[in-house]
N, C-alpha and C positions, 0 to 999 in steps of 0.2 A: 802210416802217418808221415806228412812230410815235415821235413825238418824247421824249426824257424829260423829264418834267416840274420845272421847276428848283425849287430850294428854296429863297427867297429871297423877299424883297420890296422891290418898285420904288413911290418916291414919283412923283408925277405932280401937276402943279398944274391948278387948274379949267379952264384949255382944252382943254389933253390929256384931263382925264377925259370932257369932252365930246366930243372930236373919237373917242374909244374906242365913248364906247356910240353916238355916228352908226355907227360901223364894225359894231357890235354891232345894231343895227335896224337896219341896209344890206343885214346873213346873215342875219335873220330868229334871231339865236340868242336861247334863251325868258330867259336868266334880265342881265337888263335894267333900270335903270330909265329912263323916258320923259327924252329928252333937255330938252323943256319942263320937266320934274319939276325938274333937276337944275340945268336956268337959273335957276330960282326961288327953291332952297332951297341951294344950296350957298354956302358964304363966298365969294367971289372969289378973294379974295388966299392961299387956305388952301391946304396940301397935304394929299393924299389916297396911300392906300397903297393897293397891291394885293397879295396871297398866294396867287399860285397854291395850288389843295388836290386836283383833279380833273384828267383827261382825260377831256372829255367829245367822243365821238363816236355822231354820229344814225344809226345802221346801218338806221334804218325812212328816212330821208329825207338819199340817199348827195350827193345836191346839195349838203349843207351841210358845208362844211368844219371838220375838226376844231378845237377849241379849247379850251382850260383856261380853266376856272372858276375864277374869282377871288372870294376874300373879299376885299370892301374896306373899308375903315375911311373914311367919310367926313366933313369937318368943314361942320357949317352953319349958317347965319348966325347963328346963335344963339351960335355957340361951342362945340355938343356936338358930340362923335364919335356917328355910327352904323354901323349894319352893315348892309354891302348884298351881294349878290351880280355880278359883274359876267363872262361869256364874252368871252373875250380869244383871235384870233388867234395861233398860236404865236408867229408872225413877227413879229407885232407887238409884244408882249411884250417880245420878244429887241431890240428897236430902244429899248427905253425904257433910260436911262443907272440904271447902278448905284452909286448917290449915299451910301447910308446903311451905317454899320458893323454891325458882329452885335451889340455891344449892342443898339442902336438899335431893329434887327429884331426883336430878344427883344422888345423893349418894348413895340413893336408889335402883336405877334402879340399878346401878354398883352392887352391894349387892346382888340383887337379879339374876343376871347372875353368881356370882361366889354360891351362898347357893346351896348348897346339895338337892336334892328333898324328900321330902317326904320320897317317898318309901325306898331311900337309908338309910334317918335317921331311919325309923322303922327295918329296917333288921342291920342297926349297933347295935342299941338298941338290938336287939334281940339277936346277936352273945354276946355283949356285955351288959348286963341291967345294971351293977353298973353306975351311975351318976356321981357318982365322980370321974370317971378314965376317962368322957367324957371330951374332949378342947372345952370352951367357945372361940364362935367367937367375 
């Protein structure tokens, strides 16, 4: 039976989002960022969300265990929110504490449909690397 997928979103601070996507490149699951990536550019001290949106299971490759795709809203050192994708273990998921109210969540969610992705922010960065000429969201 597959699990149903919860409706809800779990904060998680920079170790835990670490210690997820190790677990997340441990399964070989695609949608990932590089945990070096995430040492480099994430705030330390910041929290990060995840939103389950998916059940993703690999029916071409049954070795890989199912798991929900998570939008995450991530903060980095810069101060901006972006938007990553992150595969999350059910079980794992289910073990993260549920901290934040349904406002909160609303707000979140909202947040994380308007954040810049990822890749946008690393090619802004790129055109642009000073920090301080970047606008905090």
């Amino acid at each position: 039976m597959t699990p149903t997928l919860p409706r809800t979103v779990r904060a998680v601070d920079t170790a835990q989002l670490l210690d997820l996507a190790q677990e997340a490149a441990m399964h070989g699951f695609s949608q990932r960022l590089p945990v070096d990536w995430l040492q480099e550019h994430l705030a330390a001290e910041a929290a990060h969300y995840l939103f389950p949106t998916l059940i993703q299971r690999l029916r071409h490759r049954p070795e890989v265990p199912l798991q929900w795709r998570c939008q995450q809203l991530l903060t980095v050192r810069t101060g901006e929110q972006i938007w990553g994708l992150l595969d999350v273990l059910p079980e794992t998921f289910d073990k993260l504490p549920e901290t934040l109210d349904t406002a909160s969540k609303k707000d979140i969610v909202s947040r994380i449909e308007r954040a810049v992705t990822q890749r946008e922010w690393v090619e802004r960065m790129a055109a642009d690397p000073d920090p301080e000429e970047m606008p905090l969201n």
